[in-house]
N, C-alpha and C positions, 0 to 999 in steps of 0.2 A: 340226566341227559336232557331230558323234556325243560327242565329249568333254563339250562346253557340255550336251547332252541329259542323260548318265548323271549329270552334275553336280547338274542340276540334279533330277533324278530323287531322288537323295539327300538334295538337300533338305528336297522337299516331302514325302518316304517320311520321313523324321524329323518332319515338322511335323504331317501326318496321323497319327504315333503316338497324337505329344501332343494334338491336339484329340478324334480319334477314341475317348481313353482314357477311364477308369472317369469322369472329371468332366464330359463329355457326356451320357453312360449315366444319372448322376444329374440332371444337370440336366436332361434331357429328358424322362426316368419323371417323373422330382422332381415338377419344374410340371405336368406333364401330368396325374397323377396327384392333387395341388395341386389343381389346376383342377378337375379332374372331383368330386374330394372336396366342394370348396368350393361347387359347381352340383347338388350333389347328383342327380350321373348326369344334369341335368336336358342335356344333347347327345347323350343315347343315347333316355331317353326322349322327348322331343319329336322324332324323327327324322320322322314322320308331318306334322308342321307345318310342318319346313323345306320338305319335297318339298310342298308345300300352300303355302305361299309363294314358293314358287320359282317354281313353274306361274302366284300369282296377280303375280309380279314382273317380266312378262316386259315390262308397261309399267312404269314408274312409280307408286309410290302415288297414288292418286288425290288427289290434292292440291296446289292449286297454290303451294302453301308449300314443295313442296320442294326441293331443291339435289341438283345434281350433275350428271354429263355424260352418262352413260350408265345402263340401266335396272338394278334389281337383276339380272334373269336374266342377262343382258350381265355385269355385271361379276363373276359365279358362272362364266362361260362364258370369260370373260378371265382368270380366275385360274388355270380348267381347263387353257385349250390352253398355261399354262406349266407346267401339272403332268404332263398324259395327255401325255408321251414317250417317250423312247430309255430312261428309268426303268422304264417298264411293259414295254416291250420284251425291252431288252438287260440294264436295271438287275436284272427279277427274276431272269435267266437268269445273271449274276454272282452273284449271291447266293447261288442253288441249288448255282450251278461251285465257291466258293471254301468257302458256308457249308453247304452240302448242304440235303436238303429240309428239316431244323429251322427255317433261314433263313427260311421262309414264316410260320412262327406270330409270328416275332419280327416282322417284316413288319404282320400284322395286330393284336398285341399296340402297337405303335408309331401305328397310324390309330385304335385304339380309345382311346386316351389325347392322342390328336393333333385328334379331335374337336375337346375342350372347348378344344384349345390354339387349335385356325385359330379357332373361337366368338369366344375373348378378343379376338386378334389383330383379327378384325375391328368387335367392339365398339369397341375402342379406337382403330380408325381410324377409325371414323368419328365418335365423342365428338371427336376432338379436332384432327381437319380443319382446314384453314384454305384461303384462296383464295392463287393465286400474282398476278403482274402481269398476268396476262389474265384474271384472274376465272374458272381452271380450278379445282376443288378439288385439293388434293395433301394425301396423308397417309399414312399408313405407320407402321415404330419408331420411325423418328429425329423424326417430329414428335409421336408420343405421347412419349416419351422426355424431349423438349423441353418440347413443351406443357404435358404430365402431369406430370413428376415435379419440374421448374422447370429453372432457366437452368445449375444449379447441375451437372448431367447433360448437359449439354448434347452434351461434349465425347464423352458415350458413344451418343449419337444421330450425332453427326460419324462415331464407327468403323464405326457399322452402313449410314449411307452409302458408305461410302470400300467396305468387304466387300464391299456389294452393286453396284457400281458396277464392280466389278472381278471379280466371279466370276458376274455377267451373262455377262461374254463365256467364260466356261467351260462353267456348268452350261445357259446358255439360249440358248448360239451355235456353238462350235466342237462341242464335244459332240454337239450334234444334228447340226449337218453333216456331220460326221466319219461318226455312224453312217448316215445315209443315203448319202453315199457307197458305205460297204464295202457295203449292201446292195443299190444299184443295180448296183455290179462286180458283185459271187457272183452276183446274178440274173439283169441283163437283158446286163452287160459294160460298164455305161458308163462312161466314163473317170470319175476323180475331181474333177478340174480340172472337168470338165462340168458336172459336177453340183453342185458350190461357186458354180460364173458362174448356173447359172440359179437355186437357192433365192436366191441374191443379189437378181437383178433380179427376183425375186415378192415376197421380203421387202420390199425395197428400195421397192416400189411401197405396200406396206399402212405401213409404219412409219413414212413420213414425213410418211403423212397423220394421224398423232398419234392419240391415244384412240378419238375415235368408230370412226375406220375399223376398227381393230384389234378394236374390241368388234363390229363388225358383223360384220368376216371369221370371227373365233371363234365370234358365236352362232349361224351359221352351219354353219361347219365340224366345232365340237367334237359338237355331240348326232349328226349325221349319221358322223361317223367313231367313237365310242365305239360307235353302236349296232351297224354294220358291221361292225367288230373283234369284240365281244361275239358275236354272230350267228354268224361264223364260228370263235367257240370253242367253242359248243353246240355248231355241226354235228363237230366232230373229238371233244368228249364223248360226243357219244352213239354215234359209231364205236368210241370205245375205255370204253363204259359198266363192262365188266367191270373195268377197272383202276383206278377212281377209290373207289372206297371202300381197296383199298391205298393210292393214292397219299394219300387222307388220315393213313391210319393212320401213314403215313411221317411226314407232317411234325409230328405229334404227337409219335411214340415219338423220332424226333432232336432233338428242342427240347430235353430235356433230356439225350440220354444222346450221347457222340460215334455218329459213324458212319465205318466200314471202308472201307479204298481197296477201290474193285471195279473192273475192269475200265480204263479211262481217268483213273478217277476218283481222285482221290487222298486221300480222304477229310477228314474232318474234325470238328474239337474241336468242343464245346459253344462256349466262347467265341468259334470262329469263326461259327458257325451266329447267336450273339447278334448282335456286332460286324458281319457282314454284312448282319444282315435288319435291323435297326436303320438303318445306314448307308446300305443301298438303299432302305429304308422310304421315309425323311424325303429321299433325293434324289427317289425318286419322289413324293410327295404334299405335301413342304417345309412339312407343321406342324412352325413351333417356328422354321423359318426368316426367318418374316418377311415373306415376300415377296407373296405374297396379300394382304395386307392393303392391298399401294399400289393394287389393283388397287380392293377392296371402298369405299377411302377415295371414289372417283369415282363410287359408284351415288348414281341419283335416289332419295334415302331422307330422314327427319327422326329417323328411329328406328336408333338404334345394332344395339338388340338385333333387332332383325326381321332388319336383314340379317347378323348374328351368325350366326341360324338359316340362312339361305340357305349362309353361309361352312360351315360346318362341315360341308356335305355334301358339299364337293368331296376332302376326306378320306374319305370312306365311300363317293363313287364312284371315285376312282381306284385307291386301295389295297384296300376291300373286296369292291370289284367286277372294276376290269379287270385289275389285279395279279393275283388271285385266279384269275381264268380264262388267265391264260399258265403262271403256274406249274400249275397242274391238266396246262395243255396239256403243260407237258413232263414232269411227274411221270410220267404216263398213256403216256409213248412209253419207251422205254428209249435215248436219247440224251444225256441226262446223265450216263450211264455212263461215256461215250465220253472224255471229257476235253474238249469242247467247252466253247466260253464264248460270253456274249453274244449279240448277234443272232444268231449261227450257230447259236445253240443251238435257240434259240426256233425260227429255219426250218426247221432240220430236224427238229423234232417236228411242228408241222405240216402238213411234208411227207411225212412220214412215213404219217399219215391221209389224206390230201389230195392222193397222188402226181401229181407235175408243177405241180401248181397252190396248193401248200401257200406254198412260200417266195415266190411271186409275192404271195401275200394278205399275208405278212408283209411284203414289202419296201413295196408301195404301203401299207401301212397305218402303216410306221414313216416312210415318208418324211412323209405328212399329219401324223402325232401329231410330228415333228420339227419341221416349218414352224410350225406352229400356235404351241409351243413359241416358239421363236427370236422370234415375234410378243409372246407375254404375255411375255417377258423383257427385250424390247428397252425397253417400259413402264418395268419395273422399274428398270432401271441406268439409265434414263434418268432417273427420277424421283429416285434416289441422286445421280447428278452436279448434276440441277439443286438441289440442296439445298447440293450443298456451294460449286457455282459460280454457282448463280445463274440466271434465265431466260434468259439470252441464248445459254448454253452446247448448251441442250437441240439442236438444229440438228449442232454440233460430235460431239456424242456420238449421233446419229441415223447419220450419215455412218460414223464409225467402225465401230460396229457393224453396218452394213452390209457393209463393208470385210472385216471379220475373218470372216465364211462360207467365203469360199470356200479360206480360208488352213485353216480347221480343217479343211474339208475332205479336203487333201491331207496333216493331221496323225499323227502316232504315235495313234494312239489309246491306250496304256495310260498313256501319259503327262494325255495331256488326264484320262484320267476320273480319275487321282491330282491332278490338279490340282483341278478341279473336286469332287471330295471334299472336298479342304483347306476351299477356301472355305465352303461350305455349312455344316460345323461353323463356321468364323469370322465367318459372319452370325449363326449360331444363338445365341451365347453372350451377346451386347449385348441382343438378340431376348428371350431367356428372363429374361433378369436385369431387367428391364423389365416383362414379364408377372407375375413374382413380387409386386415391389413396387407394381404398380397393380394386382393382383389384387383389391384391395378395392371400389373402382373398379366392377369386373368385376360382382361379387357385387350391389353397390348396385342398381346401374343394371338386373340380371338382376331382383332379388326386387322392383323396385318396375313394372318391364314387367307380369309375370304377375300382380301385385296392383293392377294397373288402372292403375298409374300412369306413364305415360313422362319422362321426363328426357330432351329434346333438349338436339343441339346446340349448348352455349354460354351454356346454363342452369347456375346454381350445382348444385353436386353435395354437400348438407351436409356438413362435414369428412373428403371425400374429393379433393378438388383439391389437393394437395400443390404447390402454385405458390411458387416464389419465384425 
């Protein structure tokens, strides 16, 4: 079995070269960049109005014209609890292990251009919507892909299915299990096995009750666990006040020049510092993946772009915000020195400040951001399969997914997060190529919002529906 593992290790460590290389790097600045150009900054500026929407989204628009299942704040809260995980966690404290503190700017250089990309993303999902056979809405890349670009693309919305449907159970199952797990062991001792069988039967209970219930447990869950987490990273800031003006200067002066093995640490190039904070960016916060967007396609809306606004701040809270405060948290402690990685890393900075009760806040705070997680993902590859199978399948691929928890659980972990790497870039590239050429689309429907004018969905778009 150890043979089939290294085998396969090789594989994916050759596959992630190639997705991870210089043509991600461009296509991700590229569009993001694109995008933000083309909106002329307007998702940095209007940041005031999202978080003003958001608050007034928590119903529905007031209109009984509108469609969809769950409220805008709900479906800004369902996209959260599959971004705020084991990425804010474990993901920043990878980054910092492999790319050193530079790895943080690239980090935030990736959510500030990721903005306008989740803005698009969910413009376009919800332009271009459609109902399944229960009169659910469903939408996402593969149906703007479809919808948007014509029949003739079809086949490039089927790939971004088929990625997401299968690196569900990586990035938004085994992965999170797996690191709740190891930090229930390091912390309280619980077996692995234990801990796989009951996220199981929690998940197991919220997932099968489909959409609504998942957007309930999230708007729920996600504001009360960000704010807790957050809270408990002030308190260990302002115990270690003296080291955080270094700990900035660090991650500035390493973005561009390497940094020296020191102690545990083994140091590291610039290009690792990019390629890592890049790579744990977009796992953590997934603009540019796609996958946000099946969640946005489902809010009670008529306006694409309003909840565009809403969409794009779940980029600027998970990366600007909670990302921001773990790595602060471990910059600030001297345990990154050590050679430590991932959630271990992260605990022991906060226990650090925090003696006895530091890695206790971490472990309960990653096991919520993991479930949460495993919930807004389970959405996702469920809504991939039932594209390419059909509504009857959704049930089949519920079960599964339920199934596969407690198996990650008890998985290698460096293997799972090389796996679920892979994928993540092989959503993103059908994802991007898609956002480029409806990018006009984007633009349209943005300049005639803010000049009074809305374009719902299903209304002609003048010579920007590229249908055939």
């Amino acid at each position: 079995m150890e043979v089939d593992v290294d085998q396969l290790n090789v594989v994916f460590s050759t596959i992630n070269g190639v997705v991870w290389g210089p043509l991600m790097l461009i296509l991700l600045f590229g569009v993001g960049i694109y995008l933000q150009v083309g909106l002329k900054l307007m998702p940095i500026r209007k940041l005031g109005l999202g978080f003003s929407l958001l608050w007034r989204g928590r119903r529905s628009e007031a209109d009984s014209r509108d469609e969809g299942e769950i409220s805008p704040f709900n479906a800004l809260m369902t996209a959260l609890s599959a971004t705020i995980g084991t990425g804010n966690i474990a993901g920043v404290a990878t980054a910092i292990a492999l790319g050193g503190p530079g790895a943080v700017f690239w980090m935030w250089l990736t959510a500030l251009v990721g903005m306008a990309t989740k803005f698009a993303e969910a413009v376009l999902a919800v332009r271009y919507r459609q109902t399944d056979s229960t009169g659910n809405h469903v939408g996402g890349p593969m149906y703007y892909i479809r919808n948007g670009l014509g029949k003739r693309w079809a086949w490039l919305g089927g790939l971004f299915a088929f990625f997401g449907a299968v690196a569900a159970f990586g990035i938004g199952n085994t992965v999170q299990s797996n690191s709740v797990a190891d930090a229930l062991t390091t912390s309280f001792g619980v077996p692995a096995w234990l801990t796989g069988v009951i996220i199981m039967v929690l998940a197991g209970a919220v997932i099968l009750g489909g959409i609504k219930r998942i957007s309930r447990v999230a708007g729920k869950l996600v504001p009360l666990m960000a704010v807790a987490y957050f809270a408990a990273g002030v308190v260990v800031l302002v115990l270690n006040a003296d080291q955080i003006g270094s700990a900035l200067g660090t991650i500035f002066s390493h973005a561009f020049q390497p940094i020296a093995a020191s102690g545990g640490f083994a140091g590291a190039a610039v290009a690792a510092a990019i390629r890592f904070g890049v790579a744990r960016g977009i796992f953590s916060n997934e603009a540019g993946l796609g996958s946000a967007p099946i969640a946005h396609a489902a809010a009670q809306t008529r306006n694409p772009v309003r909840q565009g606004l809403i969409a794009m701040l779940g980029t600027f809270i998970d990366t600007l915000v909670v990302c921001t405060m773990t790595a602060l948290v471990i910059l600030t402690s001297t345990h990154w020195l050590d050679g430590e990685s991932g959630a271990a890393l992260t605990s022991l900075s906060f226990d650090s400040a925090l003696p006895g009760i530091g890695q206790h806040i971490v472990a309960i705070a990653l096991s919520i951001f993991a479930f949460t997680t495993i919930l807004g993902w389970s959405f996702y590859g469920e809504k991939c399969f039932q594209y390419l199978f059909g509504d009857r399948a959704i049930l089949l691929y519920r079960i599964l997914f339920v199934l596969a928890v407690p198996v990650g659980a008890m998985a290698k972990l460096d293997f799972i997060w090389l796996v679920a790497d892979t994928f993540n870039a092989m959503m993103a590239i059908p994802n991007l190529i898609a956002l480029a050429l409806l990018s006009p689309v984007v633009f349209k429907l943005t300049r005639d919002h803010f000049a009074g004018k809305t374009v719902l969905p299903g209304e002609a778009l003048e010579g920007h529906d590229p249908k055939a």
